[in-house]
N, C-alpha and C positions, 0 to 999 in steps of 0.2 A: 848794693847801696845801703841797705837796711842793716848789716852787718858793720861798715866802715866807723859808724859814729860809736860802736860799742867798744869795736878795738880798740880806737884812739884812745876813748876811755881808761878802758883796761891798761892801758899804757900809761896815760896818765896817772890813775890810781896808784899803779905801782911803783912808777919813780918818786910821786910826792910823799907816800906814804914811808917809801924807804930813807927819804931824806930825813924825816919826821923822827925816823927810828932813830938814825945814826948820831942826829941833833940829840935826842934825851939821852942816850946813850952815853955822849961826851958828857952831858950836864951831870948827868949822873956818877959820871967817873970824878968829876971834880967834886961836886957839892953832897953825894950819896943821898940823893931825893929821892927815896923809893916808888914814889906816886910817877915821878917820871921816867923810872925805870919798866914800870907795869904798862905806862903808855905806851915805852919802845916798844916793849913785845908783842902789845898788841896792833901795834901800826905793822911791826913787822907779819902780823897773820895776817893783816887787811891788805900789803903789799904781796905775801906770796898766793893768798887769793885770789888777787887780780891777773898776777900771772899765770896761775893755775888755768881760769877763765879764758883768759888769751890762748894757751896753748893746747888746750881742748876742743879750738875752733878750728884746729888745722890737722890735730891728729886727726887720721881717719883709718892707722892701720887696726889699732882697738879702740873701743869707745871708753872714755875716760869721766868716772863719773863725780866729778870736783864737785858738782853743787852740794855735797856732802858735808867735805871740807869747807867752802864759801861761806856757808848758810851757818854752821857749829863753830865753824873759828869763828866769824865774825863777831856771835852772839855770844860764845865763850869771852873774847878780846874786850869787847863792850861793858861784859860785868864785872871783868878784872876792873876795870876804871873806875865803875861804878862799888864797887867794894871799896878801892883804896879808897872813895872820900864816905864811908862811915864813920871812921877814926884817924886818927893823926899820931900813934902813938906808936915810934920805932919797931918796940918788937914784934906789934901787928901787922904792920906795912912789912918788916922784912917777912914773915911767915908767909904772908898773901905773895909776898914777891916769889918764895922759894914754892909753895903749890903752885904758882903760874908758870912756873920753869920746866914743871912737873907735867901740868895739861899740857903746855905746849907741843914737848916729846910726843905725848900722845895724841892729839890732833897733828903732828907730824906721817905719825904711823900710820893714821885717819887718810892721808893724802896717799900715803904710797900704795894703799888699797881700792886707789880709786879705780883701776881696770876690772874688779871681779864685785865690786859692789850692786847691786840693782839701782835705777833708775829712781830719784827720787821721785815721789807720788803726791797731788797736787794738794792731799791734806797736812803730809808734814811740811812743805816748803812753805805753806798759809800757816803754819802756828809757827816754825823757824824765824820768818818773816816776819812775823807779830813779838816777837821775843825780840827782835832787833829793835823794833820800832821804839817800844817800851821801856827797854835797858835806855837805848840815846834818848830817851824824853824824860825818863827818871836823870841822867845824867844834865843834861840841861836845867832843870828845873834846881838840881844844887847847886853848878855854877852860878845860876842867876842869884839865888837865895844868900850865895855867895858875895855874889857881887854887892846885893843890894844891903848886905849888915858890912860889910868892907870891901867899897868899891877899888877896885887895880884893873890895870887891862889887861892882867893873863886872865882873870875871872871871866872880862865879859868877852873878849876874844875866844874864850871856850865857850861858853855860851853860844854865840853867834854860830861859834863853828858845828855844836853840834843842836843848835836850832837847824840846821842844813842837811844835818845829816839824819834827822827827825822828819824832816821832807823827803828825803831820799826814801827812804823805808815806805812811808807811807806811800808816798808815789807809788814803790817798787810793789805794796800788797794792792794798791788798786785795779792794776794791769791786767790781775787774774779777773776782773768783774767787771771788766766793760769787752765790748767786742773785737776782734783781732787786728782789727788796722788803728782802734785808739793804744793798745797796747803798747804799740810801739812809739809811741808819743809821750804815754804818762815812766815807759822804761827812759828812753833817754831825757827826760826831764829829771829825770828821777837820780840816774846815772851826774849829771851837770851839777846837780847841787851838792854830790856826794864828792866830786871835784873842789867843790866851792869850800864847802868845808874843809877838807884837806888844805887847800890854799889859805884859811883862815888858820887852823890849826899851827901851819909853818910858821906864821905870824908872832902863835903865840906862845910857842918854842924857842923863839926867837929872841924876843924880850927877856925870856925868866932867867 
């Protein structure tokens, strides 16, 4: 029972987040928006994380150690976003585009070593975790900055989305510092608004 809300999750993650991909994907194939190109790729890390997550739960013939992967794409995928809004200037965004194509291959390779990797240790996952937290709150905090000097609703629908996913993070580092039966309340709280946002995100993909 304690497991079923996470999978769904992870299910869910990963089909929104894929949808997210394929949406900037096209946008981008029509209008060459680099900033939406850098978001597919990192929806695409945030969806194969999820499935990574999922399928970790049932292998049992070796232990697969994706929180590796999870924890570094995530945090990697986050500051792709948060770089593309430093500047606005083609041949920045394409350069950022073409190293993000570049980390990705290798957080690709990150994942296919998850069977001989060691076990993440509960220091790095608290400063990975913290890195995540921070990148989506730095990123929020320009949406809004955004929003508020040239309001649009792709601005505040980013915003909102990852005001959510600033919650999710933070939930997700709380769980380590309270005791083992709240853990699992502040994780799938935490998990729900990281859904929430995704569903917000689709929103704002949707419009641009």
């Amino acid at each position: 029972m304690n497991t079923l809300l996470p999978h769904l999750l992870d299910v869910s993650l990963c089909l929104v987040a894929l949808f997210i991909a394929v949406r900037s994907f096209d946008i981008y194939a029509r209008f060459h928006q680099y900033r939406l190109f850098i978001l597919g790729l990192s929806m695409v890390l945030v969806s194969i994380s999820a499935a990574a997550d999922f399928v970790s739960s049932y292998v049992t013939v070796i232990t697969l150690q994706t929180d590796w992967f999870l924890y570094i794409g995530q945090s990697v995928g986050f500051l792709f976003i948060l770089l593309s809004l430093v500047r606005s200037s083609d041949t920045y965004l394409r350069g950022l585009m073409r190293l993000n194509i570049v980390v990705f291959a290798f957080l690709l390779i990150l994942l296919l070593l998850s069977p001989i990797l060691p076990p993440m240790d509960m220091t790095t996952r608290t400063v990975l975790g913290f890195s995540r937290f921070v990148i989506c709150m730095l990123i929020l905090i320009a949406y809004f900055s955004t929003y508020l000097s040239k309001p649009s609703r792709f601005s505040l629908l980013m915003s909102i989305s990852f005001f959510f996913f600033t919650a999710n993070y933070l939930m997700s580092l709380q769980q380590y510092f309270v005791p083992i039966f709240n853990q699992y309340i502040f994780r799938d709280q935490g998990d729900i608004s990281g859904v929430i946002g995704l569903i917000v995100l689709v929103a704002a993909v949707s419009i641009e």
